[in-house]
C-alpha atoms as one frame of an Amber mdcrd trajectory, in Angstrom:
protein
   0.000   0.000   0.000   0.299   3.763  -0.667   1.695   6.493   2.153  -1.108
   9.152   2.699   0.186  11.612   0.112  -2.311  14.250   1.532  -0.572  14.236
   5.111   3.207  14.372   3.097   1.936  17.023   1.231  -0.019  19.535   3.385
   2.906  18.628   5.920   5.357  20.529   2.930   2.925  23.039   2.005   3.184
  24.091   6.147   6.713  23.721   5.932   7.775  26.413   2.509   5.177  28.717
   4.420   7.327  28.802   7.533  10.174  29.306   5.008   8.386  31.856   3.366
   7.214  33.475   6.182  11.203  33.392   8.023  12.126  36.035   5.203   9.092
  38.169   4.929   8.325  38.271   8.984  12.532  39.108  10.250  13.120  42.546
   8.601  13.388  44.231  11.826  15.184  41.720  13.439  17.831  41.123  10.983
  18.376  44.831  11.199  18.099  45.410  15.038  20.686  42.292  15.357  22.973
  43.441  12.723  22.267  40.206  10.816  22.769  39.673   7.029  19.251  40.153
   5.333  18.523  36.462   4.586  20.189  35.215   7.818  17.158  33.640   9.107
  15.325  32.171   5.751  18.953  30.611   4.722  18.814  28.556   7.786  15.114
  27.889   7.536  15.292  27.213   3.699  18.379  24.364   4.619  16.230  22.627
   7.390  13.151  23.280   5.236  14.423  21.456   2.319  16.453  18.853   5.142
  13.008  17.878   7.010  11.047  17.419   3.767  13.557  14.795   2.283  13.370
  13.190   5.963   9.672  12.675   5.782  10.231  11.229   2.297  12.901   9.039
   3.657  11.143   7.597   6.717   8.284   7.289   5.155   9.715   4.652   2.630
  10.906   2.645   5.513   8.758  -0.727   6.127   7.401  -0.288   9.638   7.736
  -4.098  10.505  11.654  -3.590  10.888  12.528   0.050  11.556   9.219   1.537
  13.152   9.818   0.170  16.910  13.475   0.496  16.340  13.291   4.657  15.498
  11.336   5.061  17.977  13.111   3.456  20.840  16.622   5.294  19.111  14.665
   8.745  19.487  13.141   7.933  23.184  16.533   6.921  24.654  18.923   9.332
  22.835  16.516  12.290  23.713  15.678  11.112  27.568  19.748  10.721  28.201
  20.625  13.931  26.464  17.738  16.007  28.553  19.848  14.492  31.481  22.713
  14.650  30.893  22.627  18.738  29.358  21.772  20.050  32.723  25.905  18.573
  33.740  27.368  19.823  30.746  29.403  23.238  30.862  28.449  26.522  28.944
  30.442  26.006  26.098  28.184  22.564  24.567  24.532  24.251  26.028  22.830
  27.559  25.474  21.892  28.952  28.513  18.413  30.949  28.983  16.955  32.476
  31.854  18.889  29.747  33.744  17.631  26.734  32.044  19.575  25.032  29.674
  17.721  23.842  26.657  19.886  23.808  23.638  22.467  21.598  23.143  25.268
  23.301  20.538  26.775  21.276  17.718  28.870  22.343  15.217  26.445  23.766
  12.708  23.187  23.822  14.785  21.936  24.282  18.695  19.278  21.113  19.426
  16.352  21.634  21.849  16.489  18.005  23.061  12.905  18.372  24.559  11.356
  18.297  21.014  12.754  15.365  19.977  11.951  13.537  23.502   7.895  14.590
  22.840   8.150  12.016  19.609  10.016   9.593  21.604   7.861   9.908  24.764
   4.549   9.615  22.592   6.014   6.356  20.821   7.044   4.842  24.359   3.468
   5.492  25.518   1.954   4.078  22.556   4.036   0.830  22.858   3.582   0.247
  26.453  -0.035   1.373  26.357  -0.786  -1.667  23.824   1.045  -4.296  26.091
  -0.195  -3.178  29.583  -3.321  -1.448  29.278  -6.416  -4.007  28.934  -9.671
  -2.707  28.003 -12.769  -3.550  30.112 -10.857  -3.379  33.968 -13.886  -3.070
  36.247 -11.385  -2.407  39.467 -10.444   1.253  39.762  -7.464   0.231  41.601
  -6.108  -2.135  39.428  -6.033   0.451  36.990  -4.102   2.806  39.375  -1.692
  -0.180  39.945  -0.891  -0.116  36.061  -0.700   3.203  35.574   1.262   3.627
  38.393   4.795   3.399  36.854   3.504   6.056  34.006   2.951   8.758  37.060
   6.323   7.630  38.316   7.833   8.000  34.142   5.547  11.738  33.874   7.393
  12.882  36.794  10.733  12.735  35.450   9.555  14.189  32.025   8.005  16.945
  34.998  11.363  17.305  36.617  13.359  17.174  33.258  11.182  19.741  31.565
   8.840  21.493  34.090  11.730  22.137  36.855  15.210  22.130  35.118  14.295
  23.837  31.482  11.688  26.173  33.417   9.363  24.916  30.645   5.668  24.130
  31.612   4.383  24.500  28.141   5.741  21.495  26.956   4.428  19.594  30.193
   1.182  20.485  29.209   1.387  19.092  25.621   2.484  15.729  27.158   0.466
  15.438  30.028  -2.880  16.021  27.446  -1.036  13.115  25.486  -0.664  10.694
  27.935  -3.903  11.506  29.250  -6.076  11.088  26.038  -3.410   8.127  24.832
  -4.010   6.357  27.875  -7.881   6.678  27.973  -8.354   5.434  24.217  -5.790
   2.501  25.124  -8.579   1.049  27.228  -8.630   2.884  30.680 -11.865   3.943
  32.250 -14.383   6.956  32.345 -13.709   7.375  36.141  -9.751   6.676  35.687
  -9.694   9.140  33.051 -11.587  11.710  34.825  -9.808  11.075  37.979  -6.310
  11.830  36.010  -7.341  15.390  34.780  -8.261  16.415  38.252  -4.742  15.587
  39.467  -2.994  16.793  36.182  -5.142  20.290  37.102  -3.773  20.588  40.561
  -0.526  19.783  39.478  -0.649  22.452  37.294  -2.094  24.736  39.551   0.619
  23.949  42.488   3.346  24.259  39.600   1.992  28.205  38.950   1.628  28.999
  42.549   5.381  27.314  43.390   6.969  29.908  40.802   7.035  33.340  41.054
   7.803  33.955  37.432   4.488  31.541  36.244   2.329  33.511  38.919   3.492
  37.005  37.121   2.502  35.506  33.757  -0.718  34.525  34.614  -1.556  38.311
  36.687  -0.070  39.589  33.468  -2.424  37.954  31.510  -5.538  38.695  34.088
  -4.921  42.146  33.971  -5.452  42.032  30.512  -8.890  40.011  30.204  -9.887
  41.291  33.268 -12.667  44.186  32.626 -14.363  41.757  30.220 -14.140  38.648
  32.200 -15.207  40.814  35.599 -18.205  43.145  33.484 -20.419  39.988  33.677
 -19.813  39.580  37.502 -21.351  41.723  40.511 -19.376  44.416  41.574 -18.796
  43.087  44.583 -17.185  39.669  43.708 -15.123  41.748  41.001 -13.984  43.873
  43.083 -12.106  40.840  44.721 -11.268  39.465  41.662  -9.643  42.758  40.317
  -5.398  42.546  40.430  -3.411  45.563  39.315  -0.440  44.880  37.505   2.310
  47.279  36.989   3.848  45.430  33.797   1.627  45.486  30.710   1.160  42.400
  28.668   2.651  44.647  25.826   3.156  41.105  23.374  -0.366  40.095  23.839
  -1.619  43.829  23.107   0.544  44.191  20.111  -0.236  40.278  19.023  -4.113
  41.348  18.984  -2.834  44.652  17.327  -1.445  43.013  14.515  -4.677  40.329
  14.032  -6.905  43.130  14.190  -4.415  45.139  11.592  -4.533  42.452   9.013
  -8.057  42.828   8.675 -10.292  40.455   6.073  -7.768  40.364   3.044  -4.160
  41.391   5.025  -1.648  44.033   4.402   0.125  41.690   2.072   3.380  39.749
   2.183   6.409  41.547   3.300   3.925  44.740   4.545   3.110  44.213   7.893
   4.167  47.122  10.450   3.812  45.369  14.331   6.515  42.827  12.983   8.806
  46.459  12.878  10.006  46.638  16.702   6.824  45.631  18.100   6.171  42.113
  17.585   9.559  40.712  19.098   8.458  37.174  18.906   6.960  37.585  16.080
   8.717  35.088  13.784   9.000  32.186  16.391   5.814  32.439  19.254   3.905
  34.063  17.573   4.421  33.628  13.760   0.696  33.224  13.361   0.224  37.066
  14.403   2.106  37.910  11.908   0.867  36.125   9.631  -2.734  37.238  10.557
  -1.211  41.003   9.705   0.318  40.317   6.510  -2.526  37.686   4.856  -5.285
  38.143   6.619  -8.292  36.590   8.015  -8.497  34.472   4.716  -4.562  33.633
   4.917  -4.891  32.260   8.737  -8.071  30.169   7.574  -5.472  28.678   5.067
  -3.761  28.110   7.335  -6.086  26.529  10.111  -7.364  24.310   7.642  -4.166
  22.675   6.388  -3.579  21.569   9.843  -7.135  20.339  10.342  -6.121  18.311
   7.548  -3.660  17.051   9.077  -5.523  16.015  12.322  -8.254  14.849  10.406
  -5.966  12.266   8.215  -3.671  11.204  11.652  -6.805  10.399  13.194  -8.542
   8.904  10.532  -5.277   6.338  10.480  -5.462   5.984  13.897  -9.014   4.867
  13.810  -8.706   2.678  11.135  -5.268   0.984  12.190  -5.090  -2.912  12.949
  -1.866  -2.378  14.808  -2.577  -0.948  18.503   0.594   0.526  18.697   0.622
   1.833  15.393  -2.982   3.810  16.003  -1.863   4.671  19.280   1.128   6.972
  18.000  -0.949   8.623  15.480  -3.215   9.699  17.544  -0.336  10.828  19.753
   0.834  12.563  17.032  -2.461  14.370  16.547  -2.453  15.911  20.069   1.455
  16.870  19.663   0.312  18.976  16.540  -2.955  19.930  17.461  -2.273  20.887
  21.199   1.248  23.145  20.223  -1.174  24.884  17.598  -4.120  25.747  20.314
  -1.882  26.485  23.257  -0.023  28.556  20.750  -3.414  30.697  18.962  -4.679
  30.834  22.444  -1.935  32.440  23.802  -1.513  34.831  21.234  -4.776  36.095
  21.571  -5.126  36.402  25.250  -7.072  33.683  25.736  -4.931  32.212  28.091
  -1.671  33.043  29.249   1.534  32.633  26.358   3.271  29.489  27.275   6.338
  29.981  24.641   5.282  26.626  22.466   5.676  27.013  18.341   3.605  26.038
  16.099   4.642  22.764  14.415   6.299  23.519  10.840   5.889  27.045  10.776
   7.846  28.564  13.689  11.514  29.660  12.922  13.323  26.916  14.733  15.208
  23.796  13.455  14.514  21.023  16.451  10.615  21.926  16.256  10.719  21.096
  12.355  13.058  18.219  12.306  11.451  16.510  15.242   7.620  17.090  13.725
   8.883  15.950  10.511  10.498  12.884  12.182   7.186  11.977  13.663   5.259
  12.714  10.318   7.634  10.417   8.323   6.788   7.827  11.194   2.905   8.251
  10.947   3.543   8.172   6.777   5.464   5.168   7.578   3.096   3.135   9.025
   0.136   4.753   6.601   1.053   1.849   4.533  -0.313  -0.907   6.850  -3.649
   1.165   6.322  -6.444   0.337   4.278  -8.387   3.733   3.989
C-alpha cells in the first residue's frame, strides 16, 4: 500500500510557508541584530528542504523492521541527552533564563525536549498496547498499572517542568498521555480522575513559581474588565489585580490580528513585525501572519492543519496495529495541542506558554522533530487500508 500523500503534502505546504514566512516576517530583526538580510530564511530554507527529504525518507521505511526500532533510538537518545545537558558546561549548552535547553553542535543548537515529545509519545503508545487491557472493572487495578507512568511523567516533569523552566511542553504531554491512555482502554472514572490531578498539578506548579504567577496576573490584567463586566461588583472587586507590567506582546499580538483585517496588508507589509512584535517570527508567527494575509490567509492556514488532524486520526481509527494507532493519535495531540496552546496564547485567551507552532515557527529542532514523527505516521500509513 500507498503512504497518505495528503498528510506528506499539506505537511510541505506548512513547511515552505514557515520558510516563506522566516524572510518576509525578520526585517526588523535582521536589522536590530545586525544580521545579514537572509540570515534567518537561509537557515530555515536548509532545514526546510532537510526535514522534507526526511519525511520522504522515513516514510519509505517498512514499519515491521525500523518503526519500533526509530522510535526506541529517538526515546533513549533524547531522555539521556535532557539528562545529561543540565551537567554539561556553557560552552556545549545555550543557557536561557537559567535553564539550559539547547544543546550546541557544530552547525546547529538542538532543543532536546522536542525530539523527547516524539520519543515519549512512541514509548506510551508501545507500552499502552502491552499493559493497558480494556474492560478493567477495578479502579485500583487500573491505578496499579498506571502507576509506573505517574512515576515515568514525573521525570519528564522534573526534566522539563523544573530544570528547562518549561511548563508549556508539560502540558502538551500530560494532554497526550492523558487522552493516549484513555483510548488505550482505561476507564471513564480513571480518566476523569487523572485530569483532576494533572489540574492541581498544574495549579501547584503556577503557585510554586514566582515567574508563572506574574505571567498569569499579566495575563488577568489584561482580560480582566471583560471577564469581571459579567460579575457583581462586589465579587469583582475581589477578583480585580493591578499589575504594573503590561502584557505589551499580547496587546501588540491582537494589534497586529486586528491590523490584518479580512484580506491582510500583504506579504512583506506588515508594520507590528517592525520593533513591536519581538516574537513575532518564532511564538507568535501566526500574528504575523494574521497582519500580513489576513483573516483568509490564517483560515489557510487553520485548515491545512485540520487536515492534518483529520488524516492522523482517521489512520489511527482505522489501524489494525494498537501501537501503530496509538502513535498517530499521539501525534495528533502533539500537533494539534502546540497549535491551540499557541493561537490561544496569542490572543489572550490564556496566558503565552512559549510553544511554536509545528512547521511554521523559525526553529530547526521543532521542524526536524515534527517531521520525524510525520515520516513515522507516513510510515506506518502503509499498513492502512483507507
Amino acid at each position: 500500500m500507498a503512504v497518505d500523500k495528503t498528510i506528506f503534502f499539506v505537511t510541505v505546504a506548512l513547511i515552505i510557508l514557515g520558510i516563506v514566512f522566516s524572510l518576509s516576517l525578520t526585517t526588523y530583526t535582521t536589522v536590530h541584530f545586525g544580521y545579514f538580510e537572509l540570515h534567518f530564511f537561509i537557515r530555515q530554507l536548509i532545514v526546510g528542504l532537510f526535514s522534507i527529504s526526511l519525511i520522504w525518507a522515513i516514510s519509505r521505511l517498512d514499519p515491521d523492521k525500523y518503526f519500533n526500532l526509530l522510535g526506541f533510538t529517538i526515546f533513549l537518545i533524547f531522555l539521556g541527552l535532557m539528562t545529561l545537558m543540565h551537567f554539561l558546561p556553557e560552552t556545549y549548552v545555550t543557557e536561557v533564563g537559567g535553564a539550559k535547553r539547547w544543546v550546541k553542535l557544530p552547525l546547529i543548537s538542538l532543543a532536546p525536549v522536542e525530539f523527547f515529545k516524539v520519543g515519549f509519545i512512541f514509548f506510551l503508545s508501545w507500552s499502552f498496547s502491552r499493559k493497558i487491557e480494556p474492560g478493567v472493572d477495578k479502579l485500583k487495578d487500573e491505578f496499579l498499572t498506571f502507576v509506573p507512568y505517574v512515576l515515568a511523567f514525573g521525570v519528564v516533569v522534573y526534566l522539563i517542568a523544573i530544570m528547562q523552566n518549561d511548563i508549556g511542553q508539560v502540558i502538551v504531554l500530560g494532554t497526550a498521555l492523558a487522552v493516549m491512555a484513555f483510548m488505550a482502554g482505561t476507564s471513564t472514572r480513571f480518566f476523569m480522575f487523572a485530569m483532576l490531578s494533572a489540574i492541581i498539578v498544574f495549579i501547584v506548579a503556577i503557585v510554586g513559581s514566582d515567574h508563572r504567577v506574574a505571567r498569569v496576573l499579566s495575563w488577568w490584567s489584561n482580560i480582566q474588565n471583560f471577564v469581571l463586566s459579567f460579575l457583581p461588583d462586589a465579587i469583582a472587586d475581589r477578583l480585580r489585580v493591578e499589575v504594573s507590567e503590561a502584557p505589551y506582546q499580547i496587546t501588540n499580538s491582537l494589534y497586529a490580528i486586528k491590523n490584518g483585517g479580512f484580506f491582510g496588508e500583504g506579504l512583506g507589509n506588515g508594520t507590528i513585525k517592525l520593533g513591536y512584535l519581538t516574537e513575532v517570527h518564532t511564538d507568535f508567527v501566526l500574528a504575523g501572519i494574521a497582519e500580513e494575509l489576513g483573516l483568509l490567509g490564517i483560515l489557510f492556514v487553520i485548515i491545512l492543519f485540520f487536515v492534518i488532524i483529520f488524516r492522523t486520526l482517521k489512520l489511527s481509527n482505522r489501524s489494525e496495529n494498537k501501537t501503530h494507532s496509538l502513535f498517530a493519535l499521539g501525534v495528533t495531540l502533539l500537533i494539534g495541542t502546540s497549535l491551540f496552546i499557541n493561537s490561544f496564547g496569542i490572543t489572550g485567551i490564556t496566558p503565552i506558554k512559549g510553544i511554536a507552532v509545528p512547521f511554521l515557527s523559525y526553529g530547526g529542532s521543532s521542524l526536524l522533530a515534527h517531521s520525524i514523527a510525520i515520516g513515522m505516521v507516513l510510515m506506518i500509513s502503509k499498513k492502512v487500508q483507507y
